[in-house]
C-alpha positions as CSV (number, residue, x, y, z in Angstrom):
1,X,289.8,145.5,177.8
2,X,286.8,148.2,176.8
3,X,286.8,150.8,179.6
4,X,283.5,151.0,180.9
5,X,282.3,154.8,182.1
6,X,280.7,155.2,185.8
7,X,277.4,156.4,183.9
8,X,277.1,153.7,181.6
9,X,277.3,151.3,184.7
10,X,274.6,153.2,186.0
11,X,272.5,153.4,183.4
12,X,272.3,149.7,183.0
13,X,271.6,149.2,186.3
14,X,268.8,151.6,186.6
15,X,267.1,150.7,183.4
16,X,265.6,147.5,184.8
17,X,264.5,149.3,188.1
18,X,262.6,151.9,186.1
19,X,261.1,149.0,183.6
20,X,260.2,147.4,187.2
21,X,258.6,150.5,188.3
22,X,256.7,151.3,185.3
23,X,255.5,147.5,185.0
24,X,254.6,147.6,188.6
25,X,252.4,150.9,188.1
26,X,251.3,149.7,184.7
27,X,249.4,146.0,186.2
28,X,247.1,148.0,188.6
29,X,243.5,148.3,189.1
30,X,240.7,151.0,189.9
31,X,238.0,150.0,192.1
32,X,236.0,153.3,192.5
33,X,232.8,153.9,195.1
34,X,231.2,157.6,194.8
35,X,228.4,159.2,196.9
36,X,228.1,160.9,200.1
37,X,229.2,160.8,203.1
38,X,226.9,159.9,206.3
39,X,229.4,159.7,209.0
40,X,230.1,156.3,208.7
41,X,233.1,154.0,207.8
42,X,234.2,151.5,205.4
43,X,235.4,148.1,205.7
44,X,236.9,146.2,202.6
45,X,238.0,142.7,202.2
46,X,241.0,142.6,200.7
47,X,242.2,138.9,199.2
48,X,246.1,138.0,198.6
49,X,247.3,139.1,195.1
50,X,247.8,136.8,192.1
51,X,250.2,133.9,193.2
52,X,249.5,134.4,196.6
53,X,252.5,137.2,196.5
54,X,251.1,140.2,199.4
55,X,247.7,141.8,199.8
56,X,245.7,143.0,196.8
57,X,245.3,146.5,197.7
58,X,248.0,149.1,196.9
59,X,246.6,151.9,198.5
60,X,243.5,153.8,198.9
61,X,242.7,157.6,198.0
62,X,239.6,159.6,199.9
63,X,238.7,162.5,197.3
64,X,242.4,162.6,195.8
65,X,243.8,162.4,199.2
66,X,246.0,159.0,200.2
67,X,244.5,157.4,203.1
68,X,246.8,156.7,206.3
69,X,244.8,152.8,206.5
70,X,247.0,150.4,206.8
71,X,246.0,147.7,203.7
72,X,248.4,145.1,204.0
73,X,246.2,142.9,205.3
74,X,243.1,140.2,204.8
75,X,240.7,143.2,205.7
76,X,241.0,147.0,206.7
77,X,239.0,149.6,207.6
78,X,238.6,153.4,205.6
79,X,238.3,156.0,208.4
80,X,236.6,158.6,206.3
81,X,236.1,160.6,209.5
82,X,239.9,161.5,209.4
83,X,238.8,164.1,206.4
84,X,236.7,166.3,208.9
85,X,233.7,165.9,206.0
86,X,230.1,167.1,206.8
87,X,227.2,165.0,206.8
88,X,226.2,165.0,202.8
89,X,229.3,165.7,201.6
90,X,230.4,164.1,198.2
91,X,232.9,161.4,198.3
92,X,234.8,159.6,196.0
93,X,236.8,156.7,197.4
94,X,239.1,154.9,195.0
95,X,241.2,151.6,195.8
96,X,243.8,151.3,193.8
97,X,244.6,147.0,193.7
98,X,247.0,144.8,191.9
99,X,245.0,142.6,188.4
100,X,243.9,139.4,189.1
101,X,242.5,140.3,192.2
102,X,239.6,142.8,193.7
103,X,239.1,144.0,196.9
104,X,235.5,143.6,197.9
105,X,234.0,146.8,200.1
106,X,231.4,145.3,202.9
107,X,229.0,148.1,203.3
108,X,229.2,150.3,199.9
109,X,225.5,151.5,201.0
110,X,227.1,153.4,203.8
111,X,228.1,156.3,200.9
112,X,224.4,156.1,199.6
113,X,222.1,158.7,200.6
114,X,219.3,157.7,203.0
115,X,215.6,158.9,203.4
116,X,215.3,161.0,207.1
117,X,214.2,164.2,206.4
118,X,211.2,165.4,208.3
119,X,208.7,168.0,207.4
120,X,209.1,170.9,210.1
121,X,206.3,173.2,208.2
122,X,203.8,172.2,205.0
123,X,201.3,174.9,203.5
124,X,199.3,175.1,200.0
125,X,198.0,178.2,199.1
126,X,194.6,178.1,196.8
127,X,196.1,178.5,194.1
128,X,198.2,175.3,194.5
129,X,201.9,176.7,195.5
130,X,203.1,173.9,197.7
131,X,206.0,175.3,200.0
132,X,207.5,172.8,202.6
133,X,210.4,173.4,205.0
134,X,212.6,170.1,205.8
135,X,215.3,169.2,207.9
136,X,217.9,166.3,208.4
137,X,218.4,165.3,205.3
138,X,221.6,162.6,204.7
139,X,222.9,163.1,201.2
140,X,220.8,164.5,198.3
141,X,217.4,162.8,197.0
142,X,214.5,164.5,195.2
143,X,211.5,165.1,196.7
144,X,208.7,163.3,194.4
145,X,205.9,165.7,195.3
146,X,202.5,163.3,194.8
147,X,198.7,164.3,194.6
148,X,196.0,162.4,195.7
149,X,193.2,161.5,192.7
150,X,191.1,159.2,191.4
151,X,191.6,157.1,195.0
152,X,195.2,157.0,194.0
153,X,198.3,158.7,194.6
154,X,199.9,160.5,191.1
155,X,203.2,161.6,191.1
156,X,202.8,165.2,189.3
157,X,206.7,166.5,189.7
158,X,210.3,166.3,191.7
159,X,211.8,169.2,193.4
160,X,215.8,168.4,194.3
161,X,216.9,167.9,197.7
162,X,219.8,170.3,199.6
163,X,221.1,167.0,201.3
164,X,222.2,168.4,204.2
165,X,220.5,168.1,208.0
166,X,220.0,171.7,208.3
167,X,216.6,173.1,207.7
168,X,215.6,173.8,204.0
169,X,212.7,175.2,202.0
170,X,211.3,173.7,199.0
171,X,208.1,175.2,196.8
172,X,206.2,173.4,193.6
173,X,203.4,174.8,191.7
174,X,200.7,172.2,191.7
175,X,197.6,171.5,189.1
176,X,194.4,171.5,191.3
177,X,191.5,169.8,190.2
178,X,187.8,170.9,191.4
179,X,186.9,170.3,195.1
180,X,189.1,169.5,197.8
181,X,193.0,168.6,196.8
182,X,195.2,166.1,198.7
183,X,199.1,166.6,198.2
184,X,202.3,165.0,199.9
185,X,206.1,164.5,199.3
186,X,208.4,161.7,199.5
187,X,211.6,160.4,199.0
188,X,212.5,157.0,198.1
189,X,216.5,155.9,198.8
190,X,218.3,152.2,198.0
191,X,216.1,150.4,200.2
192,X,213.3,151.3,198.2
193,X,210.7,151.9,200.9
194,X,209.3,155.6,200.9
195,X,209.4,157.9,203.3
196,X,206.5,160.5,202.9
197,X,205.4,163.7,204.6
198,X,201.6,164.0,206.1
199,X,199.3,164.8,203.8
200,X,197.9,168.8,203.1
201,X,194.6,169.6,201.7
202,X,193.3,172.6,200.2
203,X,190.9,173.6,197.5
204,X,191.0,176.3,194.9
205,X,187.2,178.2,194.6
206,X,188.5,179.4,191.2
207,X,188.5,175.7,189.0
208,X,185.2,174.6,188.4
209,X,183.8,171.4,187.8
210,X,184.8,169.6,184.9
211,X,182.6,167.4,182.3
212,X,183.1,165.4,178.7
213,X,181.3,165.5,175.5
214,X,180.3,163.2,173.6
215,X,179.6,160.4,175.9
216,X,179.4,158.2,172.7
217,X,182.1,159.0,170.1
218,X,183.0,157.5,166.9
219,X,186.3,159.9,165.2
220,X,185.5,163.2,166.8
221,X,187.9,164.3,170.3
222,X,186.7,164.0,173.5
223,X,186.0,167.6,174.7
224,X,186.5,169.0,178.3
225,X,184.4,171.7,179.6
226,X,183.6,173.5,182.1
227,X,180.3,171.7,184.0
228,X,177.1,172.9,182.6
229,X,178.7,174.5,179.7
230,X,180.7,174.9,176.3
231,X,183.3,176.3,177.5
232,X,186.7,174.0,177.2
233,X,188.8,173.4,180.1
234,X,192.0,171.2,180.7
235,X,192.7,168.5,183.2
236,X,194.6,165.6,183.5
237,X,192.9,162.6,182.2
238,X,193.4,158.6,181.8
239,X,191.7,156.2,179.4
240,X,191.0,152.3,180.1
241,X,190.0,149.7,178.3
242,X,187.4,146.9,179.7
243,X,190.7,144.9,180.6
244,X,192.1,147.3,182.8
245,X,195.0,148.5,180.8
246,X,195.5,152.3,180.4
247,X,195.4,153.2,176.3
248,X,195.5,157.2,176.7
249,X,196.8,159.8,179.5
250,X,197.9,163.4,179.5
251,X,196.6,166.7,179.9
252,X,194.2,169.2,178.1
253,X,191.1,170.1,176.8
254,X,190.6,167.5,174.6
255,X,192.1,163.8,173.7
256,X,191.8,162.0,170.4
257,X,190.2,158.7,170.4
258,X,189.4,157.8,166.7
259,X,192.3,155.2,166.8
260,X,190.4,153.3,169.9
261,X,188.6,150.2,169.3
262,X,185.0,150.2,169.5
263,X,183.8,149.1,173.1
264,X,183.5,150.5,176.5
265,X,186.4,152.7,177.9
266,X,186.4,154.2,181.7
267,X,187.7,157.7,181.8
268,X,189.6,159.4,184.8
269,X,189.4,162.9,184.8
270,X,189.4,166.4,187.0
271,X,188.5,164.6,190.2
272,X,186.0,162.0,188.5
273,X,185.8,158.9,187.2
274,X,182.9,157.3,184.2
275,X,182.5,155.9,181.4
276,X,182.1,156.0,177.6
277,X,181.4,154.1,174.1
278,X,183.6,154.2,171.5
279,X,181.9,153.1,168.1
């Protein structure tokens, strides 16, 4: 009879409990949330596994750290408050779950950052530096600061939030147009509905009126100046058509509109709105 060594036994025994192991490790899922935390849990609904053999979830890691959750059951909750995080801190929560199943997380919006900041001091100097101070902010959003004109608010530039409820300060350089300015900021999170500061007004004494020449065109630019002049000014401007729909926008001094049709156009521009022909 062959004589059979003590590691040979061993090593046949062990061979199918590592290819066990690595098949076990190898037929597993990611399911991956990221964003920040706002002092709230989560809850995941976790379904049996393929066959009906145990719960879906393996485990679950907060920022690279294994959770203490218990997850063998039809639903569990993440107590991300056992990681002593701060309000706005990132998180990334993966659940690691066997294929053919995925757990489902409840309330994934309870990572996402929210709108609550509120405006504590606003100033514009005449010049148009907007400075703001804000505080309570849940996770970071830009601000989208937004200027009033042509009876409508423009967005004209984002400034990032800090994301954190302590008090902040934020500053923007604005354009001002001639005559009085209206400016705000807002934020918009995943519900989609705004939140926005109170308007501030100012007015810079330095930018004068603006006008256009020609007032009929047929190849040459449109020309801004400086009202009751020649001398050429920029400004933000839109072109419409007689339907409504915008064909030109931008900013400067001039705008080319030989490759408009001919007809009527409506012009927004400085603080003003009119009209022109296009032949």
């Amino acid at each position: 009879m062959k004589k059979v060594s003590l590691h040979q036994t061993m090593k046949h025994l062990l061979l199918p409990i590592l290819f066990f192991l690595s098949a076990t490790n190898s037929f597993s899922a990611n399911l991956v949330l990221e964003g920040n935390y706002q002092g709230k849990n989560l809850y995941v609904q976790n379904p049996f596994a393929a066959g009906n053999i145990g719960f879906c979830t393996i485990r679950v890691m907060v920022n690279d750290n294994v959770t203490t959750d218990e997850v063998n059951s039809s639903a569990f909750e993440i107590d991300l408050s056992l990681f002593k995080l701060n309000v706005g801190d990132a998180i990334v929560v993966k659940i690691e779950h066997k294929e053919g199943c995925v757990p489902k997380v409840l309330n994934p919006e309870v990572l996402k950052p929210k709108s609550t900041f509120e405006v504590t001091d606003m100033q514009v100097s005449p010049s148009g530096k907007l400075t703001w101070k804000a505080k309570g902010e849940n996770g970071k959003l830009p601000y989208v600061i937004e200027q009033k004109v042509w009876n409508k608010w423009i967005p004209v530039g984002e400034v990032d939030g800090n994301g954190t409820p302590a008090e902040h300060a934020y500053e923007f350089q604005l354009t001002p147009h001639s005559g009085e300015n209206t400016v705000r900021v807002k934020q918009v999170d995943y519900t989609n509905r705004p939140r926005y500061s109170q308007p501030k007004t100012f007015s810079d004494p330095s930018v004068k009126e603006v006008d256009f020449v020609p007032k009929k065109v047929k190849n040459s630019p449109i020309k801004f100046v400086e009202a009751g002049t020649e001398k050429g000014v920029k400004t933000r401007y839109e072109i419409y058509d007689s339907y409504g729909n915008i064909v030109k926008k931008g900013y400067g001094d001039e705008v080319d509109v030989s490759g408009l049709k001919s007809g009527a156009y409506y012009i927004n521009y400085d603080n003003k709105d009119a009209q022109f022909i296009k032949n």
